[in-house]
N, C-alpha and C positions, 0 to 999 in steps of 0.2 A: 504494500500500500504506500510506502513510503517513497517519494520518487527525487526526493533529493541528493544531489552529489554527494559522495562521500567525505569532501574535503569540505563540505559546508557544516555538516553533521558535526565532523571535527570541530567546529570553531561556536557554532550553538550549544557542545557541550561543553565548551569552558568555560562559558560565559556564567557567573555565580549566580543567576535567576533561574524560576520555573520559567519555562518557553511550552508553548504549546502551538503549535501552528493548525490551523482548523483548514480543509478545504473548502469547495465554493459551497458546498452542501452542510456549511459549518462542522462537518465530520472532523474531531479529532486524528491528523495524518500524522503527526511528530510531538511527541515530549524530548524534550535534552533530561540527559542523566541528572542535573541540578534535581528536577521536577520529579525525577523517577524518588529523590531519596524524601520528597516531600509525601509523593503515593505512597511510601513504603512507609511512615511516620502515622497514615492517615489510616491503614489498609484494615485497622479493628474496627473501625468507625464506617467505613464505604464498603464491607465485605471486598476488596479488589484484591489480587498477590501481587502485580503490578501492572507495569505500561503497556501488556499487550491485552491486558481487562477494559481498556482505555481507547486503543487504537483503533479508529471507525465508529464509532460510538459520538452520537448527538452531543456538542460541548454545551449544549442550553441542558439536555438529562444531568450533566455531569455538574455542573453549576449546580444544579437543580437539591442532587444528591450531598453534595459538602455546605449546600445553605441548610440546610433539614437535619444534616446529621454532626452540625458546629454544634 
């Protein structure tokens, strides 16, 4: 699903934020690793094990899901 270069992937995960890039269909296509160790903080609370629970997945449900379950 993921159709980004690999040397861009590179440089979104060093960046010290959550990234989450949505497609045109708001479909979550990329988390950076920052984000993965936020999901993996959160994953009692969202039932998720991580970023591939996440990938394709409506970012409006997933919003939806960490407002209701803060």
């Amino acid at each position: 699903m993921n159709s980004l270069p690999m040397d861009t992937i590179a440089v979104l995960d060093k960046i010290g934020d959550n990234i989450f890039i949505l497609d045109t269909h708001l479909d979550i296509s990329f988390i950076n690793d920052y984000a993965v160790n936020m999901i993996e903080q959160m994953n009692f609370k969202l039932d998720i094990t991580g970023k591939e629970d996440l990938i394709g997945k409506k970012s409006i449900f997933w919003t939806w899901m960490v407002v209701i379950h803060s």
